[in-house]
TORVEX-274829 format. One record per residue (C-alpha): residue number from 1; residue in three letters; z, x, y. Coordinates in pm, whole numbers, plus 50000, padded with zeros to 5 digits. Each point is the difference from the previous one (the first is absolute). Layout:
% residues N
@n->NUM, res->ala, c3->Z, c1->X, c2->Y
...
This chain:
% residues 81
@n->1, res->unk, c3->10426, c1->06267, c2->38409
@n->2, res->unk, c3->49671, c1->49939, c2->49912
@n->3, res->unk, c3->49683, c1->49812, c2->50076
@n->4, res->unk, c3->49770, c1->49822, c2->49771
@n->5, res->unk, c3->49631, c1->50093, c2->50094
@n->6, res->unk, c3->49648, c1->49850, c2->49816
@n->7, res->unk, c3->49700, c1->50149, c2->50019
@n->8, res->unk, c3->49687, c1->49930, c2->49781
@n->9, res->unk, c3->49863, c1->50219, c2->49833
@n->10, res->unk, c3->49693, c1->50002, c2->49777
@n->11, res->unk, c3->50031, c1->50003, c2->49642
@n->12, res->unk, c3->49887, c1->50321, c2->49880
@n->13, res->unk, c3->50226, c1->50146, c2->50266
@n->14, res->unk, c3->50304, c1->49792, c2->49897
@n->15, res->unk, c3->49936, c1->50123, c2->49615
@n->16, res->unk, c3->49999, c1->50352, c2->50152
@n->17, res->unk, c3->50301, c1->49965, c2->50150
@n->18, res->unk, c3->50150, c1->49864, c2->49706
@n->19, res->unk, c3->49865, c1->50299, c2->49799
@n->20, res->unk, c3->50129, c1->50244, c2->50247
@n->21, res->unk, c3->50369, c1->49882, c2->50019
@n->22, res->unk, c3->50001, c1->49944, c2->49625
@n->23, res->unk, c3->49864, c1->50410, c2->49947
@n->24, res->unk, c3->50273, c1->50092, c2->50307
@n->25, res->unk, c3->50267, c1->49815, c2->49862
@n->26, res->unk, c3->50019, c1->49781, c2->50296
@n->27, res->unk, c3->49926, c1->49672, c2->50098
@n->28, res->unk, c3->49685, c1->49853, c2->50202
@n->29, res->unk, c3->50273, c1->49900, c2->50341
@n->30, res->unk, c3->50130, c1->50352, c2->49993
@n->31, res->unk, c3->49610, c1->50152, c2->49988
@n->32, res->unk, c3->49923, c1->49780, c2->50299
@n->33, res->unk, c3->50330, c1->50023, c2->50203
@n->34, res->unk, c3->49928, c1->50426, c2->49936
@n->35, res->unk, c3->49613, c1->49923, c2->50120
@n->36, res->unk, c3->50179, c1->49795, c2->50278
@n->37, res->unk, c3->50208, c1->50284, c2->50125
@n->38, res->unk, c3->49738, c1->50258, c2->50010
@n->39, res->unk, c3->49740, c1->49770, c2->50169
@n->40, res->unk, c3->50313, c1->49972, c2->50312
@n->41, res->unk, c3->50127, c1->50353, c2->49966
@n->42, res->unk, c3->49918, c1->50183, c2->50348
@n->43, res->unk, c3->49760, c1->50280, c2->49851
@n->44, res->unk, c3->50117, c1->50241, c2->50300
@n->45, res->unk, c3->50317, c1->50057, c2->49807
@n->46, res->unk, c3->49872, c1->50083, c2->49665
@n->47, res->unk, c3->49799, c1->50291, c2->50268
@n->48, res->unk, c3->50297, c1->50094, c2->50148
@n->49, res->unk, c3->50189, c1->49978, c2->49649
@n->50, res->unk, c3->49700, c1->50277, c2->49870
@n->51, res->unk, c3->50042, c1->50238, c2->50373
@n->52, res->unk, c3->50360, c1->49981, c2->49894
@n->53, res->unk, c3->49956, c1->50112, c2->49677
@n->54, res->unk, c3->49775, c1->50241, c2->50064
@n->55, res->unk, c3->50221, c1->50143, c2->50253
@n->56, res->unk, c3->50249, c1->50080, c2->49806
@n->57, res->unk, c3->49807, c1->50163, c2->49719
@n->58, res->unk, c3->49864, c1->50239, c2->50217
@n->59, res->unk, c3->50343, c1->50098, c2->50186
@n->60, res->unk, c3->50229, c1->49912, c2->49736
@n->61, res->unk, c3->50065, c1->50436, c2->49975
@n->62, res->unk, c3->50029, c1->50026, c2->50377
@n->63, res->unk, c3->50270, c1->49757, c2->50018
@n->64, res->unk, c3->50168, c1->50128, c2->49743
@n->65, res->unk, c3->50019, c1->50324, c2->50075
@n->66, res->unk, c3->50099, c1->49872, c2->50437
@n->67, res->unk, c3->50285, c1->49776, c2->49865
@n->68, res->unk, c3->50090, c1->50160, c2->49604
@n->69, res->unk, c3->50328, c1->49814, c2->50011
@n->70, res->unk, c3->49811, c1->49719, c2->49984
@n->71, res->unk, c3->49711, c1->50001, c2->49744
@n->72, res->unk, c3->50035, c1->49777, c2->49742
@n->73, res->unk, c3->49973, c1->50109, c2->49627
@n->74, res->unk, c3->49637, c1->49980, c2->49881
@n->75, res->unk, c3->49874, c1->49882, c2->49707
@n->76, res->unk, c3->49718, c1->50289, c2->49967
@n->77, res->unk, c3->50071, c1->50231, c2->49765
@n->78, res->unk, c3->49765, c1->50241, c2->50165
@n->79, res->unk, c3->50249, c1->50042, c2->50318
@n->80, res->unk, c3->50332, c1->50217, c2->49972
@n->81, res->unk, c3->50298, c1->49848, c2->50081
């Protein structure tokens, strides 16, 4: 379920907007409902999303050499099976 919402916006934004969904593809309520999300998203995951990531990059080879049974198949070519 959804919720109509109406904002304002000035015209040489709105014509931006319209120019920007129209080059994405998209439509002007999906632009803003995306804009939406972001403005609410708690930035302290995305952080912790990145320490994750980061994490695992640089022990991804200890792991799998402490538990081989269970590293999963790579997609870098570099790395022998």
């Amino acid at each position: 379920m959804s919720k109509p919402v109406t904002i304002r916006v000035p015209d040489e934004l709105a014509a931006q907007l319209r120019e920007r969904a129209e080059t994405e593809g998209t439509t002007v309520t999906a632009l803003i409902t995306e804009a939406a999300r972001t403005a609410v998203r708690d930035p302290r995951l995305e952080d912790a999303a990145e320490v994750f990531r980061t994490f695992v990059a640089d022990n991804a080879d200890a792991f799998d050499t402490a538990f081989p049974d269970d590293a999963p198949a790579r997609q870098d070519a570099t790395r022998a099976a």
